[in-house]
C-alpha positions, -999 to +999 in steps of 0.1 A: -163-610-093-130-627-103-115-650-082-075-651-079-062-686-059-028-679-040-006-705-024+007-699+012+017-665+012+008-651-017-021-631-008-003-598+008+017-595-024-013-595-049-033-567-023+002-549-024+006-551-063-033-545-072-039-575-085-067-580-056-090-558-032-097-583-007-080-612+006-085-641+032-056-638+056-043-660+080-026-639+113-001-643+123+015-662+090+005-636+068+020-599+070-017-572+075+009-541+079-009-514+059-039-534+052-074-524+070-083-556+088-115-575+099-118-607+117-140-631+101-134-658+124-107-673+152-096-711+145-083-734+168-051-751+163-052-790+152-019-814+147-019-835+115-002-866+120+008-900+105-017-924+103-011-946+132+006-923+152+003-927+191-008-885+192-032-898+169-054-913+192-056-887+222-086-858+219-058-838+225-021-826+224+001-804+244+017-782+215+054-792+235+046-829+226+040-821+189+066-797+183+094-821+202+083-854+181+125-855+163+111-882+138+082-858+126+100-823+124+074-792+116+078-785+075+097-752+070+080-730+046+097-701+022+099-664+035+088-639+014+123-640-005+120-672-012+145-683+010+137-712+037+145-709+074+169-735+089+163-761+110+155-801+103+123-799+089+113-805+051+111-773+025+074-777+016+063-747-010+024-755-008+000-782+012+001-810-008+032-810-007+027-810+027+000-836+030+023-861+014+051-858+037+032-858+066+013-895+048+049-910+044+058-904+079+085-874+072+064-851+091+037-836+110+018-804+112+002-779+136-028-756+113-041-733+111 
């Protein structure tokens, strides 16, 4: 067995191509049209903050709360053309990317 690592949204496009038979996939990010699906497991959502953040502290978050923090804008990733969606959030191309922002206080998260 070969392995094949993808970045964020990369996996549809090698199954499409034949460069790959199977593929993790996260729905809803990544596009299954076409592809014969199986649930392998269902992941709760979990907000990466700041270190020191107020949120930080709680056991939990209303999704509002995270999503309307101005100072810590949700990162805006590349659409299949490689174009990025507007809005006031960073560009961020892969997760360490990412993880750094969201260490310097430019940004938080929701994953999966």
């Amino acid at each position: 067995v070969d392995v094949l690592l993808c970045g964020p949204g990369e996996q549809a496009p090698v199954l499409r191509d034949g460069r790959a038979d199977v593929a993790l996939l996260h729905r809803p990010f990544d596009d299954t049209a076409g592809f014969d699906t199986e649930d392998l497991h269902t992941e709760g959502q979990v907000a990466i903050l700041p270190a020191g953040h107020p949120l930080g502290t709680r056991a939990e978050v209303r999704l509002a709360e995270v999503t309307g923090l101005p100072e810590l804008p949700l990162p805006r990733w590349p659409r299949p053309d490689g174009t990025f969606p507007d809005g006031p959030g960073p560009q961020v191309r892969d997760h360490t990317q990412l993880t750094q922002l969201i260490a310097l206080g430019r940004a938080c998260a929701i994953v999966p």
